[in-house]
N, C-alpha and C positions, 0 to 999 in steps of 0.2 A: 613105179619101177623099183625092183629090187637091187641095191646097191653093190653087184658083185662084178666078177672080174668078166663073164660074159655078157652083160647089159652093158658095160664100160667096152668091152672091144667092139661088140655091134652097133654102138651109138650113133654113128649116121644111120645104117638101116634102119634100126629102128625109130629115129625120128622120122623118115621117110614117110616110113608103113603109117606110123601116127598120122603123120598130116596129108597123105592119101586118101586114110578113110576118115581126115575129118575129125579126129577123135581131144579132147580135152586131154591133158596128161600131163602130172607133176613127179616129176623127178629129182633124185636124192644129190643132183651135182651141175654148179651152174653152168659145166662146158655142155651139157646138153642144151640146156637153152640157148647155147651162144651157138649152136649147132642147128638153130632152130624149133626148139622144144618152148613148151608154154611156158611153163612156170618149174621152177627149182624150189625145195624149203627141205638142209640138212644141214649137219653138221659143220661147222667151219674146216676145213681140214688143216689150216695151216697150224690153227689153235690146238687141231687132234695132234700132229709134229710136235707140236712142242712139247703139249704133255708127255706124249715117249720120250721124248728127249731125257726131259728131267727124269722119269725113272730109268734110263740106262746110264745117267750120271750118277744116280744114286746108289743103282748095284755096283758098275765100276768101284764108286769110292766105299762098298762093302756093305750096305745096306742087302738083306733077303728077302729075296723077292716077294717071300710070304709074307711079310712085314708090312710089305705098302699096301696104301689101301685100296680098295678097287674107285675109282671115280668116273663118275659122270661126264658128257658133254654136256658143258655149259654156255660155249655159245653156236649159236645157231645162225645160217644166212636163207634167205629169201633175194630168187632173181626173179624178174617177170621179163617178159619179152611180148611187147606190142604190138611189133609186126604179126606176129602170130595169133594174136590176140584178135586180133581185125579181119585178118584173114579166116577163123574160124566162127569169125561174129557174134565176140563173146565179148561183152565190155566187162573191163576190170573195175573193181570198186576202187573208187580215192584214196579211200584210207590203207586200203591193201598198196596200190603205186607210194602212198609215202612211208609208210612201212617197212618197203622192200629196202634190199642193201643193195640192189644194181635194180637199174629197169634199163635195158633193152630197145630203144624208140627205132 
């Protein structure tokens, strides 16, 4: 699933549709899975906040924009979700469940 602002407001439908027809399906944000979607693996967002933060403290305090540097996400979350897991009759590997930053049971 593409991470934008209509995958985000249709996300029950579209988990629906998913486990309707059955389908496998990893998504960029864990409220889907908590919504009942399989599997989650993106960007942390709390961590993406904060990085904005710090560069709108920095222009505030006078810092140009062109000046900072463009960076990366560095961390990253993994959710699984089990119930789902079972239901589509797909066993997850171990090392993936301990892996994960949330599992889902």
């Amino acid at each position: 699933m593409a991470p934008d602002g209509t995958t985000i407001q249709h996300r029950d439908r579209i988990v629906a549709l998913v486990a309707k027809h059955r389908l496998p399906a990893v998504y960029p944000f864990d409220f889907f899975v908590k919504a009942g979607g399989l599997m989650s693996y993106g960007t942390d967002q709390n961590d993406m906040f904060r990085l904005a933060a710090s560069y709108v403290d920095r222009i505030l305090r006078g810092d140009k924009p062109a000046d900072l540097p463009v960076q990366a996400p560095t961390k990253f979350e993994t959710t699984v979700n089990i119930r789902t897991a079972k239901a589509l009759d797909i066993t997850v590997p171990p090392g993936l469940l301990v892996a994960a930053d949330e599992v889902i049971e």
